[in-house]
SEBA-900582 format. One record per residue: residue number from 1; residue in three letters; x, y, z of N, C-alpha, C, O in turn. Coordinates in pm, whole numbers, plus 50000, padded with zeros to 5 digits. Layout:
BEGIN
R   i  aa neast nnorth   nup caeast canorth  caup ceast cnorth   cup oeast onorth   oup
R NUM Ala     X      Y     Z      X       Y     Z     X      Y     Z     X      Y     Z
...
# end
This chain:
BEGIN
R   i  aa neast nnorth   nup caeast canorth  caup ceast cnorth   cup oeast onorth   oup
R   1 Unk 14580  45218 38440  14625   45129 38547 14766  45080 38518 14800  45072 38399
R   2 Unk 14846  45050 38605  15014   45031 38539 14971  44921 38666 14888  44891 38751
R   3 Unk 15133  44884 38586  15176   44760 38630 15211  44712 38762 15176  44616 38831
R   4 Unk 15301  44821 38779  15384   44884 38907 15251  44887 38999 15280  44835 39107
R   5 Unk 15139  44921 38996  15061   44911 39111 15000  44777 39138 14951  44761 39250
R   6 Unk 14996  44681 39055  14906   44547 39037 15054  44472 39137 15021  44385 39217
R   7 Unk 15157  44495 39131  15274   44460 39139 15341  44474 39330 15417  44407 39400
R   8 Unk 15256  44599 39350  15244   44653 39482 15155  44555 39555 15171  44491 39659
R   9 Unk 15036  44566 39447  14927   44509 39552 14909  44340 39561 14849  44263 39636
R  10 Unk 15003  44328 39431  15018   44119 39502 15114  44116 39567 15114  43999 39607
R  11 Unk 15230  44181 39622  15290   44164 39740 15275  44179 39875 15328  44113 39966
R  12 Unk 15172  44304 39882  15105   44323 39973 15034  44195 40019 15058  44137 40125
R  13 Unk 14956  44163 39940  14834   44040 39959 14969  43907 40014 14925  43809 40074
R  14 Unk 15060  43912 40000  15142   43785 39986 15220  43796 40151 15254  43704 40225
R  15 Unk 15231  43961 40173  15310   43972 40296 15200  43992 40459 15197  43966 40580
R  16 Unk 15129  44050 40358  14975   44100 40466 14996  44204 40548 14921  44227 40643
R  17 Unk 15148  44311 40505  15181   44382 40623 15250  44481 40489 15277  44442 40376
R  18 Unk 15264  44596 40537  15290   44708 40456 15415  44683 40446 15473  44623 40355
R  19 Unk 15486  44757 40600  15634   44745 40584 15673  44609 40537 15770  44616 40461
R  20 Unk 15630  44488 40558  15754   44396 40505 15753  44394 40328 15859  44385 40266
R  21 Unk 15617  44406 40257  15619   44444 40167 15711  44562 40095 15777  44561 39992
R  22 Unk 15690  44648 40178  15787   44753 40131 15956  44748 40147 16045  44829 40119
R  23 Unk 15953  44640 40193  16107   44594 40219 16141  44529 40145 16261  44533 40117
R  24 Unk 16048  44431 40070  16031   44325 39975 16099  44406 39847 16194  44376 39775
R  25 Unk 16011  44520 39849  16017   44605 39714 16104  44700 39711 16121  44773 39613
R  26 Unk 16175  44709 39832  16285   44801 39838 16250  44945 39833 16335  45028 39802
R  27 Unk 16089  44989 39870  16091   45122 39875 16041  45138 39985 16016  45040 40055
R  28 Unk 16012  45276 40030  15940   45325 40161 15809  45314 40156 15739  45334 40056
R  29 Unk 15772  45281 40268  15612   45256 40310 15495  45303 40263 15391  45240 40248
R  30 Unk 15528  45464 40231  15430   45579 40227 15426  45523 40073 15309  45511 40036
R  31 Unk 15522  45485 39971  15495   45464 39819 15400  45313 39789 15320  45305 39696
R  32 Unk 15425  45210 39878  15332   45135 39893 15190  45185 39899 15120  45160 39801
R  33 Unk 15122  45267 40020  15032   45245 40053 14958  45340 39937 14847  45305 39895
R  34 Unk 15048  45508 39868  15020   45526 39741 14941  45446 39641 14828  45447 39592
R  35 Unk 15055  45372 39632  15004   45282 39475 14846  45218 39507 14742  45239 39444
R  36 Unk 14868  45130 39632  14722   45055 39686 14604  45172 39695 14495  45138 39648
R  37 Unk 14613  45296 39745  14505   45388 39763 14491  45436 39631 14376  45476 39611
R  38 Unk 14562  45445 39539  14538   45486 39398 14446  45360 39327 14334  45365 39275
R  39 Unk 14530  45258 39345  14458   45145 39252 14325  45120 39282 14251  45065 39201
R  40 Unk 14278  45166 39423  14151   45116 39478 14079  45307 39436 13962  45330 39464
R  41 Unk 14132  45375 39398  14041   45497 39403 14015  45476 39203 13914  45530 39160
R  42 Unk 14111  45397 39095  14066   45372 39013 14015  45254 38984 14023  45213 38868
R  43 Unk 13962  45188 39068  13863   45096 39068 13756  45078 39092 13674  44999 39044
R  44 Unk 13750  45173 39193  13614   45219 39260 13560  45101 39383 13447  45051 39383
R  45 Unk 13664  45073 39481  13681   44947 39529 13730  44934 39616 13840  44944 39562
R  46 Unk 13767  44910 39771  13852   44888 39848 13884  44717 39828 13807  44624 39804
R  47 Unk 14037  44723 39852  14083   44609 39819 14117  44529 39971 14123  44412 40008
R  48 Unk 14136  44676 40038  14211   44565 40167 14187  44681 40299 14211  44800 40318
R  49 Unk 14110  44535 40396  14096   44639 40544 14202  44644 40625 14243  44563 40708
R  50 Unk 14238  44736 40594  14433   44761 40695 14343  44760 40860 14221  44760 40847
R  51 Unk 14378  44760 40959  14390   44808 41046 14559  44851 41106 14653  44838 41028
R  52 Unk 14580  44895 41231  14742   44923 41284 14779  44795 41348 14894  44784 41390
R  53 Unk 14674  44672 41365  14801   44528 41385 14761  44416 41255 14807  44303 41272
R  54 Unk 14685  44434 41136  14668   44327 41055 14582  44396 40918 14498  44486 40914
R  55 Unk 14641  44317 40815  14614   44348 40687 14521  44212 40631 14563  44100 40659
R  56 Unk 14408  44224 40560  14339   44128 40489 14248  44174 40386 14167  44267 40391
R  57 Unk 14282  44076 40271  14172   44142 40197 14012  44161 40165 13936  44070 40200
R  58 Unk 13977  44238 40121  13833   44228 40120 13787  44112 39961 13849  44066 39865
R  59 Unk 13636  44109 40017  13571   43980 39879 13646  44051 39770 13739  43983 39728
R  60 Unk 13629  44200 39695  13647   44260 39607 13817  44219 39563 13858  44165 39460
R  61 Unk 13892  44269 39686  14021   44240 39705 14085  44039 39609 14169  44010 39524
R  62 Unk 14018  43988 39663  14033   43871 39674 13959  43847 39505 14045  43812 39424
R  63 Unk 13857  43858 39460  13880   43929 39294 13971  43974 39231 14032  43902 39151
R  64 Unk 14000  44096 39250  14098   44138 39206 14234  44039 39200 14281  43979 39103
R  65 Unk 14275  44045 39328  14418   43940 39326 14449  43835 39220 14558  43821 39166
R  66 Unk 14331  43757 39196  14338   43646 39047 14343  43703 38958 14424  43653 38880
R  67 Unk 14274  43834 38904  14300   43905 38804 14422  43957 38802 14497  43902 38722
R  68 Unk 14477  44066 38876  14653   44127 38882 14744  44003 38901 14864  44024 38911
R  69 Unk 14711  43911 38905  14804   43781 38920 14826  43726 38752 14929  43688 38697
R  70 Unk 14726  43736 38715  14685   43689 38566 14748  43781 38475 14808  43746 38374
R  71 Unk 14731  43918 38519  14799   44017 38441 14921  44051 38416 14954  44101 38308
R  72 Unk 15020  44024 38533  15122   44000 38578 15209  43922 38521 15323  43953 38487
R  73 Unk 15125  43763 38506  15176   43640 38422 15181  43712 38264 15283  43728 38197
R  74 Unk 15047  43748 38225  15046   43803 38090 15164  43845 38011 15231  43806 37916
R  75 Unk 15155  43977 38128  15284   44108 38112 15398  44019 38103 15462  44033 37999
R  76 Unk 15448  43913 38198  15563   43849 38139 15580  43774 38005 15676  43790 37929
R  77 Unk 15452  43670 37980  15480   43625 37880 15522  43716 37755 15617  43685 37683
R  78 Unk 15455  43817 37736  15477   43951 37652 15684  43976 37618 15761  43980 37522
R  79 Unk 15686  43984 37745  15851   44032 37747 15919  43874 37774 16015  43862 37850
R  80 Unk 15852  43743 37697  15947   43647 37673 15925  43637 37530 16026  43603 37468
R  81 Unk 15785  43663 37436  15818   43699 37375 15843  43748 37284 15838  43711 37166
R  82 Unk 15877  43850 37337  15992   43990 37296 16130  43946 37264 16198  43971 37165
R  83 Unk 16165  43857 37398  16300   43824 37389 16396  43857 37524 16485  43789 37573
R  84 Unk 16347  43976 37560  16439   43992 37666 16483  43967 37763 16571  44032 37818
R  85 Unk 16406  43820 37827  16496   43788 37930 16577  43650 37802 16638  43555 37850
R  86 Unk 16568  43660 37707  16641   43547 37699 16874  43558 37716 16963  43473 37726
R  87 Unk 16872  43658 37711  16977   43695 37705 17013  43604 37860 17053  43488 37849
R  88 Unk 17005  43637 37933  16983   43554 38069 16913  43511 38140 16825  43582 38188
R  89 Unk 16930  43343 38183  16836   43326 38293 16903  43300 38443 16979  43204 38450
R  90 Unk 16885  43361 38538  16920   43388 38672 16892  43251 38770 16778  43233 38815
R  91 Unk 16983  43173 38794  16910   43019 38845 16932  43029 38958 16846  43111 38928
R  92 Unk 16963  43033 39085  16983   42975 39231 16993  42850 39259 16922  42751 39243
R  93 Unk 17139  42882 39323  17206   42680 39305 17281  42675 39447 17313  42789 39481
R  94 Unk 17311  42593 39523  17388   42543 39596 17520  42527 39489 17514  42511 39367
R  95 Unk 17624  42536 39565  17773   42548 39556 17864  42461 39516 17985  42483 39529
R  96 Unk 17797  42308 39442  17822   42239 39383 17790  42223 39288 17668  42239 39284
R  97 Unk 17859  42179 39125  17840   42182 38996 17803  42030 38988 17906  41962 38991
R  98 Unk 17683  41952 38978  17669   41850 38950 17663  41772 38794 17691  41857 38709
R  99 Unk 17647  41688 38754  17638   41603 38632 17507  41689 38614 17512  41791 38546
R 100 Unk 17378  41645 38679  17248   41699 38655 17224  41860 38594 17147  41903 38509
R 101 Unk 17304  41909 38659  17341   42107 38602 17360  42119 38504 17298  42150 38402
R 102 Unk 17486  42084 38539  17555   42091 38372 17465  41992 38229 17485  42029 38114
R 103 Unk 17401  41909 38247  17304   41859 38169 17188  41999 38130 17196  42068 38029
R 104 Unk 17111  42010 38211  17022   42091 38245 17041  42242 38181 16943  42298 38134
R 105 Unk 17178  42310 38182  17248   42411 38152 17257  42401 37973 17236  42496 37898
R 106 Unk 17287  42283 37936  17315   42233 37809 17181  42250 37728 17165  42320 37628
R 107 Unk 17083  42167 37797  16930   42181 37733 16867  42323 37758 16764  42347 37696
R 108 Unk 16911  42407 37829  16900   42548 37798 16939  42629 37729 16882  42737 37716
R 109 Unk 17021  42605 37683  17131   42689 37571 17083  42670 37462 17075  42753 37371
R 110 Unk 17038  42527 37458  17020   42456 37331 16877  42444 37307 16844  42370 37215
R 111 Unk 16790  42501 37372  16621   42515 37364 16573  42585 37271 16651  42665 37218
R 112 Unk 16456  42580 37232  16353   42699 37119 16401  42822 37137 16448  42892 37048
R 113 Unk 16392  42843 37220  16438   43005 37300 16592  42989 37370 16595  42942 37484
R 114 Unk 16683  43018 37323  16808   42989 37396 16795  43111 37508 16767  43228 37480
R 115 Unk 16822  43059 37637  16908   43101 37787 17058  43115 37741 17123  43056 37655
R 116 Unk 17097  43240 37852  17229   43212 37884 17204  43218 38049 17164  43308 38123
R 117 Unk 17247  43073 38073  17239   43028 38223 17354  43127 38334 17477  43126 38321
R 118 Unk 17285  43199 38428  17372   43244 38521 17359  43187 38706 17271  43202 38791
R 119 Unk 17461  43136 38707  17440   43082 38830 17497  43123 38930 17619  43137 38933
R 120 Unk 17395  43157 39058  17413   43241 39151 17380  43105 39296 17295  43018 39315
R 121 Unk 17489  43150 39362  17511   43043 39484 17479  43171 39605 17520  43282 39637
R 122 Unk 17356  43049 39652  17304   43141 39769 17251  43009 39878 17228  42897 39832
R 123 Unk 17237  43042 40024  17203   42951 40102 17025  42927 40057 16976  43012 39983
R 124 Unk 16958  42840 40092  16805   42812 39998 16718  42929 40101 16646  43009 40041
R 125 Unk 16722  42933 40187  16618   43063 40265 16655  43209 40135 16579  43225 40039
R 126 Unk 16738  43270 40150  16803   43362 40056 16745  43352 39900 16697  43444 39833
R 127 Unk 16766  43185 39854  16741   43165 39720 16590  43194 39724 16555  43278 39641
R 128 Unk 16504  43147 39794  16375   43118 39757 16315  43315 39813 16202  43361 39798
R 129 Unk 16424  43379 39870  16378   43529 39878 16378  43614 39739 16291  43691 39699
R 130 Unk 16528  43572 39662  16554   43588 39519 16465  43602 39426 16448  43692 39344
R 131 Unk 16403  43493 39450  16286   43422 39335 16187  43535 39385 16155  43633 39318
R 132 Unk 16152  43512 39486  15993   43602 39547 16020  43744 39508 15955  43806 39424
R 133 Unk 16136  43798 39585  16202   43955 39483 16229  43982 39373 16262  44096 39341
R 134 Unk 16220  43864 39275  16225   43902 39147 16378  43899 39075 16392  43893 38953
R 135 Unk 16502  43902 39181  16644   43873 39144 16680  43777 39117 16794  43757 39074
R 136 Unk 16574  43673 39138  16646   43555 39035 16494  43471 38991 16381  43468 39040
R 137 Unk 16559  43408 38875  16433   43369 38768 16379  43241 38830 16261  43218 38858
R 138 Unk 16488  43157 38846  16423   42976 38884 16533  43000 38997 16619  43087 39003
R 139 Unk 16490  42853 39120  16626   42820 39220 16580  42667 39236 16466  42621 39234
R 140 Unk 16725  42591 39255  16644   42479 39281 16680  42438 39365 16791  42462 39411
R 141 Unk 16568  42332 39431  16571   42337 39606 16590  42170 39619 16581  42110 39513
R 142 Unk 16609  42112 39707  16546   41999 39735 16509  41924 39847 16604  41921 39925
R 143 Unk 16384  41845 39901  16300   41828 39961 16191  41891 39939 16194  41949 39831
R 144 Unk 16067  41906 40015  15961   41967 40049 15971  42137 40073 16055  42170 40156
R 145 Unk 15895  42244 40009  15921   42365 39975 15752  42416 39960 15676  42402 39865
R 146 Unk 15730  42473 40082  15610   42564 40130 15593  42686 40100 15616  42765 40191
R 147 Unk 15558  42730 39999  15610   42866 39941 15466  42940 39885 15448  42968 39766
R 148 Unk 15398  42959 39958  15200   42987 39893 15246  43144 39761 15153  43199 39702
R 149 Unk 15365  43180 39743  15392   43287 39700 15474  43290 39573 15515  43384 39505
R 150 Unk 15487  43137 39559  15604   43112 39425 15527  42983 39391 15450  42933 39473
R 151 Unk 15555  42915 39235  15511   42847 39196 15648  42723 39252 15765  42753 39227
R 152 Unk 15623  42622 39309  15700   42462 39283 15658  42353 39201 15538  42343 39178
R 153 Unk 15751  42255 39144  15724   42185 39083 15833  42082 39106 15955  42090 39095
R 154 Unk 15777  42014 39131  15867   41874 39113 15971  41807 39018 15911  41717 38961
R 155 Unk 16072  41811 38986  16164   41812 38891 16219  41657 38830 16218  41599 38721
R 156 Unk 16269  41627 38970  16340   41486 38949 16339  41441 39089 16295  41508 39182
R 157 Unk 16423  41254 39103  16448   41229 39270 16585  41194 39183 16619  41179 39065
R 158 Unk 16660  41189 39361  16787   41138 39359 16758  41069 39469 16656  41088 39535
R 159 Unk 16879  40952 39506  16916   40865 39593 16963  40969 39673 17002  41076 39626
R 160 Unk 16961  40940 39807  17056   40983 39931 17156  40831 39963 17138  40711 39943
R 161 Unk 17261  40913 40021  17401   40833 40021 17446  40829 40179 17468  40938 40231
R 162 Unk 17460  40723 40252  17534   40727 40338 17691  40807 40357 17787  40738 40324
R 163 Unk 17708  40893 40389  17849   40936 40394 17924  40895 40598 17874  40939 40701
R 164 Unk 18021  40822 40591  18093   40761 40667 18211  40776 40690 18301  40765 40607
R 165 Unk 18226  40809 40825  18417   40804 40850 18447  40668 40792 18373  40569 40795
R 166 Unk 18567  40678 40738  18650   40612 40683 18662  40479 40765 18650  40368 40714
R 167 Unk 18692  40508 40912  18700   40388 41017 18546  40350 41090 18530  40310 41205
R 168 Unk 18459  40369 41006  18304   40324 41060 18343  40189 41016 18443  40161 40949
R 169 Unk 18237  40092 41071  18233   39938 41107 18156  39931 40930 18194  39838 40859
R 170 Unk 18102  39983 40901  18048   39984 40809 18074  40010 40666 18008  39979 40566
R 171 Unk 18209  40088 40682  18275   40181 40544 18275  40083 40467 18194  40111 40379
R 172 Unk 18349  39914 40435  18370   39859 40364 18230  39781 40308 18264  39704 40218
R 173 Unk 18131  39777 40325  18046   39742 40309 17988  39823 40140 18021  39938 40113
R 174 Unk 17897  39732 40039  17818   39772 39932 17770  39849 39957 17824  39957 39930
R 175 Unk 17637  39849 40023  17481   39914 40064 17507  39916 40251 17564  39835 40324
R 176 Unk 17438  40045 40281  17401   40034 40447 17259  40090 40437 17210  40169 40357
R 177 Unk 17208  40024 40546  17025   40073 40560 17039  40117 40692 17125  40079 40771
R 178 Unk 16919  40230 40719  16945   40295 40833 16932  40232 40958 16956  40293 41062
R 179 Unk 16889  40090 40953  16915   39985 41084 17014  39967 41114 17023  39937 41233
R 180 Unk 17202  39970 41003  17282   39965 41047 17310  40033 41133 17358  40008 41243
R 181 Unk 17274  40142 41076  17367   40270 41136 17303  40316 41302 17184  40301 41329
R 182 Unk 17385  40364 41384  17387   40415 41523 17354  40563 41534 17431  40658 41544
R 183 Unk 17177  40561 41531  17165   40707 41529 17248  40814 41637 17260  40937 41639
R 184 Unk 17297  40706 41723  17382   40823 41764 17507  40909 41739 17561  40999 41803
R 185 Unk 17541  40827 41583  17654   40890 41522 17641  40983 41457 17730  41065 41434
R 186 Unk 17463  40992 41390  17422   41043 41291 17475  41199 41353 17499  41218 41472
R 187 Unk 17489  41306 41242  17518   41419 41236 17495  41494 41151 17557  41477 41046
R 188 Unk 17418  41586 41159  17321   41673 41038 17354  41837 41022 17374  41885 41134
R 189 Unk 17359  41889 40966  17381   42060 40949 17288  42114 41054 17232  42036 41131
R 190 Unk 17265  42256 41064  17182   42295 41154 17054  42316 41009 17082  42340 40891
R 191 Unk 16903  42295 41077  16813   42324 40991 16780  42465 40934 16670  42483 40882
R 192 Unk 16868  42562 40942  16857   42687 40880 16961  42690 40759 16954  42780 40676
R 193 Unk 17080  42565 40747  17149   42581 40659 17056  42563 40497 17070  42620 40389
R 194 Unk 16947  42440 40554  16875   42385 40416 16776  42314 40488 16772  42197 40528
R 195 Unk 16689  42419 40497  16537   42390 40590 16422  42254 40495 16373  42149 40536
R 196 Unk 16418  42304 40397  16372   42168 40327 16426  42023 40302 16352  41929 40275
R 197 Unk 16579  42014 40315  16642   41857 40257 16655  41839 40456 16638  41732 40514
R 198 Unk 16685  41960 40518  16670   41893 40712 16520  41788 40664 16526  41669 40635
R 199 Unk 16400  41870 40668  16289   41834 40738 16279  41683 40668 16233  41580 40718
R 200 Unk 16346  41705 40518  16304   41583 40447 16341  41461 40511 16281  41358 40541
R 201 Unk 16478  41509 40526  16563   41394 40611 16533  41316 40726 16550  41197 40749
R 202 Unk 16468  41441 40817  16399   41413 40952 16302  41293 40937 16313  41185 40994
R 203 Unk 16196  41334 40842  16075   41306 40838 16117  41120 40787 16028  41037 40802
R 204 Unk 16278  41066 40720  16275   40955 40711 16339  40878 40860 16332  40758 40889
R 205 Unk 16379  40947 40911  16405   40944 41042 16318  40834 41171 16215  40877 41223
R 206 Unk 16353  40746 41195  16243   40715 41328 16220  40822 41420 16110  40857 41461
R 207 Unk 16325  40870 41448  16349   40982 41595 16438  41019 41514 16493  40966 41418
R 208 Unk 16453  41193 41602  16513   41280 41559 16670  41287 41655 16684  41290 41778
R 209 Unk 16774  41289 41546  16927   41260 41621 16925  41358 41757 16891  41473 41788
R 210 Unk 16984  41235 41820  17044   41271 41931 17125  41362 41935 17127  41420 42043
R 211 Unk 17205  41403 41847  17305   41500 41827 17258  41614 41819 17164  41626 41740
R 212 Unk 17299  41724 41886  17239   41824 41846 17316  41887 41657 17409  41823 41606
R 213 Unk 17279  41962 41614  17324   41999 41493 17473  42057 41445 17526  42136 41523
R 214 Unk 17527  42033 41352  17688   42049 41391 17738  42161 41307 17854  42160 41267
R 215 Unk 17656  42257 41278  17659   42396 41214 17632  42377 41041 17524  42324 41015
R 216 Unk 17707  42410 40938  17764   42391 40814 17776  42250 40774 17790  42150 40846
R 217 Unk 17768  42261 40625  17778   42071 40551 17907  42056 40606 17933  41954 40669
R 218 Unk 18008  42161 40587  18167   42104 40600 18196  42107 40754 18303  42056 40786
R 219 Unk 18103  42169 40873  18161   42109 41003 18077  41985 41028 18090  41948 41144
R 220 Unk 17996  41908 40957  17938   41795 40968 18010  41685 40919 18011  41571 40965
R 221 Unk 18079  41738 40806  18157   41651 40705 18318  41637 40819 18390  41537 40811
R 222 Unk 18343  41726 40895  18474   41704 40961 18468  41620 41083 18557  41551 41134
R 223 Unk 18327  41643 41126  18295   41574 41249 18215  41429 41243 18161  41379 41341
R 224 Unk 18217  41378 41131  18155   41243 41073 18330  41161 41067 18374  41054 41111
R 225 Unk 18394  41278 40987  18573   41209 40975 18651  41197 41093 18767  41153 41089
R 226 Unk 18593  41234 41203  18660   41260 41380 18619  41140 41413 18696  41065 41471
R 227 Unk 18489  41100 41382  18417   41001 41491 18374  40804 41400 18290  40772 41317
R 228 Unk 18460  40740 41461  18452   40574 41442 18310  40549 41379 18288  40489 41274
R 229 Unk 18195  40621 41485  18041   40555 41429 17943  40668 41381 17820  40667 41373
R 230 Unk 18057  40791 41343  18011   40898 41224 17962  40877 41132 18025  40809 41051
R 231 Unk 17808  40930 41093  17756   40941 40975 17659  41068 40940 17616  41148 41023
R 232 Unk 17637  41070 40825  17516   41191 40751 17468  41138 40587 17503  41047 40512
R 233 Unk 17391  41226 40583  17298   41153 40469 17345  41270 40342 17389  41376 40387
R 234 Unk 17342  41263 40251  17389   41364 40167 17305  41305 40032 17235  41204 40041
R 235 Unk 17326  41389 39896  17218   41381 39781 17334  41318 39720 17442  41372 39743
R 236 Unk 17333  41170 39614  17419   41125 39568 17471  41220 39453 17586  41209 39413
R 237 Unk 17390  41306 39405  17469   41376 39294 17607  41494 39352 17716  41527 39305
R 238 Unk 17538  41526 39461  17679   41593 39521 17802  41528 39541 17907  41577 39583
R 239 Unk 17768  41368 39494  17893   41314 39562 17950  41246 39418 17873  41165 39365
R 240 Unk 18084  41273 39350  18094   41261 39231 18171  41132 39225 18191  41074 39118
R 241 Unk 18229  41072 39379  18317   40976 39403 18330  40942 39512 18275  41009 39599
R 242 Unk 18404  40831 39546  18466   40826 39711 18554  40934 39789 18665  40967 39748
R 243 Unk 18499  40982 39897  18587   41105 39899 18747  41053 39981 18786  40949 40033
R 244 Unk 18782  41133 39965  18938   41052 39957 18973  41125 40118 18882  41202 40151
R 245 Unk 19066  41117 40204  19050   41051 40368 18957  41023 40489 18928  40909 40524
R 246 Unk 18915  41126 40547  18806   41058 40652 18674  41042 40646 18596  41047 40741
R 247 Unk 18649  41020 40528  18534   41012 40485 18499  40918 40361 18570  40925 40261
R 248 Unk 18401  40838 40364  18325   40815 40173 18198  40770 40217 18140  40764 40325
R 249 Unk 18169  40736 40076  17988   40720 40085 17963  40621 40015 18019  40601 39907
R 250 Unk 17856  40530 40078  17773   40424 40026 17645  40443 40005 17593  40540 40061
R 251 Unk 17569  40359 39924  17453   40385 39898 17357  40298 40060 17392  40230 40156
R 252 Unk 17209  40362 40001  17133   40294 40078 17049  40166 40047 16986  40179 39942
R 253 Unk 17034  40072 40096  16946   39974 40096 16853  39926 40207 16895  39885 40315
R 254 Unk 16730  39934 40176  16667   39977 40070 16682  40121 40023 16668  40191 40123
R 255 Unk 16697  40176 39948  16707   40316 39852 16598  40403 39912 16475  40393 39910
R 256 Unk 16702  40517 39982  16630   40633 40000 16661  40758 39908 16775  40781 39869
R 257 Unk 16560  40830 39880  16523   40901 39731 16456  41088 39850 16394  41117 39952
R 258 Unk 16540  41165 39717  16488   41294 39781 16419  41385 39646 16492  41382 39547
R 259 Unk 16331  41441 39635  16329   41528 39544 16364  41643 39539 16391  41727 39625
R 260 Unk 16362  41641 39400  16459   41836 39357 16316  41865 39275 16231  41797 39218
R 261 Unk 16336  41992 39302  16235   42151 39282 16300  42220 39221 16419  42245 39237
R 262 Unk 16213  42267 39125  16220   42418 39010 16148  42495 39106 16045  42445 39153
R 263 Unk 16183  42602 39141  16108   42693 39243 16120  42785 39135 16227  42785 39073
R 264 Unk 15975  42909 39080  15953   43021 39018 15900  43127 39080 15896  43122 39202
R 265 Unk 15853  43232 39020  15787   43319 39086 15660  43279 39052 15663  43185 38972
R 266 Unk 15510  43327 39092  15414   43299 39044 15384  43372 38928 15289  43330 38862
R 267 Unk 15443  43472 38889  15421   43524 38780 15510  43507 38634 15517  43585 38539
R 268 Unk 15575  43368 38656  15644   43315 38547 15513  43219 38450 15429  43139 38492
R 269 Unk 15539  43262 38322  15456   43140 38225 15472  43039 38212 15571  42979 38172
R 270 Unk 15331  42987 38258  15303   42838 38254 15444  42767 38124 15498  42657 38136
R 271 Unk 15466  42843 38038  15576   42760 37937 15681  42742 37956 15759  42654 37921
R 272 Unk 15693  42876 38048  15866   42917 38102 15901  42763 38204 15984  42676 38176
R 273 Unk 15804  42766 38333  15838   42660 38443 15828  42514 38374 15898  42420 38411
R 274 Unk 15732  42506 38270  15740   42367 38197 15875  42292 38130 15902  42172 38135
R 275 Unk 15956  42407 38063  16065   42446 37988 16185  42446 38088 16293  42400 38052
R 276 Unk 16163  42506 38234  16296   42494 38353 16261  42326 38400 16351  42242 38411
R 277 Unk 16145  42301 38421  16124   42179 38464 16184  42035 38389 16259  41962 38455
R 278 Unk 16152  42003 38269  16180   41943 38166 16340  41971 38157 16389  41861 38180
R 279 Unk 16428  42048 38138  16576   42082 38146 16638  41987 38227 16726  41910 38186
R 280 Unk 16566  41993 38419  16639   41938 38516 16543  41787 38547 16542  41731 38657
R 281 Unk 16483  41750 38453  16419   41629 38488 16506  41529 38411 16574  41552 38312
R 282 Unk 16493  41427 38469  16551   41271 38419 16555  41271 38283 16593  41171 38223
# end
């Protein structure tokens, strides 16, 4: 039994559809359904009732899956250690170098097992595809992250920060709470830029802005600096200072808090995600 087929058939189970699986895995269809008709002819077992509009697995199937999931994990722990991913670990980051990273980066280097941290900037839909494909090791997300196919874990919170045109009624002020503010100034990215810190945001939201969405962080960030009763919510660690013309940021009062995520694959060891987790925690 190899690997490569246990490997086929938890993606399968994860996509429920041949081709997207096989897209997943970057090969053609016909080598998918190979590996699955092999693994089930040395098992003595059907794993899964295909029909031509839906894939599900059978009781046997659904056995199996905890086992090739288990095996999977195994097989990695094996090749950590060995050693060989330590040479690099593959992280998925948004496009800012925070205090928290570079901390985090430090306690990796400097761990039982030294990493050499490589950081790859990708939008979070993309990152959390990375992780599931296997091209990148950890990504970290923040807000709420629905992923039945990767392991999450809760890492740390940060404050969220009022960010304000410069000429808001409000700029000179300590603390603003979201009663100050005029949801109709509010102005948010579109929710495909960062589908988890949107919904998070939403969800502290009474109602959802009037505004429709203003594309990118930086056409939100230009159009908060255009407008007198402009605002957006941003993660205080992105923000290293007052930003210097049409814009800066205050905190909130009362304190609104977002969490950050270690996102893995499911087939990373329980030691590995304990070890990424612990790095980027408080």
């Amino acid at each position: 039994m190899e690997l490569r087929a246990l490997h086929y058939f938890v993606t399968v189970t994860e996509e429920l559809h041949f081709g997207r699986a096989a897209q997943r895995l970057r090969i053609v269809q016909p080598a998918v359904s190979q590996q699955i008709t092999r693994l089930e002819r040395e098992l003595g077992v059907r794993l899964l009732d295909r029909t031509s509009r839906k894939v599900r697995l059978t009781p046997a199937g659904e056995r199996v899956l905890v086992a090739a999931r288990e095996t999977l994990a195994a097989a990695a722990r094996v090749r950590v250690v060995a050693g060989e991913p330590a040479a690099a670990l593959r992280i998925g980051v948004a496009s800012c170098l925070t205090q928290r990273l570079e901390r985090a980066l430090a306690r990796l280097r400097n761990s039982e097992r030294p990493a050499e941290p490589i950081l790859v900037d990708l939008p979070v839909t993309a990152r959390l595809d990375a992780v599931r494909d296997g091209e990148l090791d950890l990504a970290l997300v923040r807000g709420a992250v629905t992923a039945p196919a990767l392991t999450v874990v809760r890492a740390w919170s940060e404050p969220l920060h009022a960010v304000l045109s410069s000429s808001h009624p409000a700029a000179d002020e300590p603390a603003v709470s979201l009663h100050d503010l005029d949801p109709h100034g509010l102005q948010l990215p579109a929710r495909d830029v960062d589908p988890p810190m949107h919904d998070a945001i939403l969800a502290m939201l009474a109602s959802p802005p009037p505004r429709p969405p203003a594309g990118d962080l930086l056409n939100v960030l230009y159009e908060v600096g255009r407008d007198p009763e402009g605002w957006t919510l941003m993660p205080a660690e992105q923000l290293t200072g007052p930003r210097a013309g049409r814009v800066l940021h205050v905190p909130f009062n009362p304190p609104l808090t977002i969490d950050g995520q270690v996102v893995t694959s499911r087939a990373t060891p329980e030691t590995c995600v304990a070890s990424y987790t612990a790095a980027f925690a408080d």
